[in-house]
N, C-alpha and C positions, 0 to 999 in steps of 0.2 A: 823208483822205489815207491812203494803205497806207502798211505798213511801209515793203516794197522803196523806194519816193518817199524816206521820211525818212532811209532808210539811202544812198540816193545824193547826198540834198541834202547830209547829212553826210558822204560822202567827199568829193564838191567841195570843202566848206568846207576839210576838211584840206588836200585836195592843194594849192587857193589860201591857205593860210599857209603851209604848206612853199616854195611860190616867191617869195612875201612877206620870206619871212624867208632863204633864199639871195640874194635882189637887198640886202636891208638888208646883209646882211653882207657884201657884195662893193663894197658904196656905189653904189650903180647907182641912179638913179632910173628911174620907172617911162618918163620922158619917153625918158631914155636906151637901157632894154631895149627902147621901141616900138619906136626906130628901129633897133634892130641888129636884131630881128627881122621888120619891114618892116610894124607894127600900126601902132595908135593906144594910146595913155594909157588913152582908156576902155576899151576892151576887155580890156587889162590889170588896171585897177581890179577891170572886172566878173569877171574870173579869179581874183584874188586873194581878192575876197568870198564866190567859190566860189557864183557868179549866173548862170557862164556856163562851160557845156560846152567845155572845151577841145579844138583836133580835136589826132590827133597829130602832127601834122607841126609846130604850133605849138609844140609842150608838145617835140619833138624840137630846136628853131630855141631853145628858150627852155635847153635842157640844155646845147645847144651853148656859148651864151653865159657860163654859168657852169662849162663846164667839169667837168660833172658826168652821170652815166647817169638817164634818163628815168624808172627804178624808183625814184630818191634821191625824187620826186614823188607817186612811189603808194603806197611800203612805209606802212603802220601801224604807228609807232614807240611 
């Protein structure tokens, strides 16, 4: 595995607990965010595990939902 791989598997992983942890905090279950963003559960699960390349339009549709800008997702806190 190259770095660049590890270094991307590890931004997924963050940027899917930062959205993890904006739905816990807003009480949103994952069932709930599918449907106002027009997914499924899994897909979401696989986002938050940071197992699946989010596109932006999702990761836009998912910011929308909590009210919050698309960078709250990506910044390195």
């Amino acid at each position: 595995m190259f770095l660049a791989d590890i270094t991307n598997i590890q931004f997924l992983k963050q940027m899917g607990l930062r959205i993890q942890s904006k739905r816990k905090a807003q009480k949103i279950t994952r069932i709930q965010l599918a449907f106002e963003i027009n997914t499924n559960e899994k897909y979401l699960r696989l986002v938050e595990r940071g197992e699946l390349n989010v596109g932006i339009l999702t990761l836009k549709k998912i910011a929308e939902v909590f009210n919050c800008e698309i960078d709250d997702f990506l910044r390195d806190n």
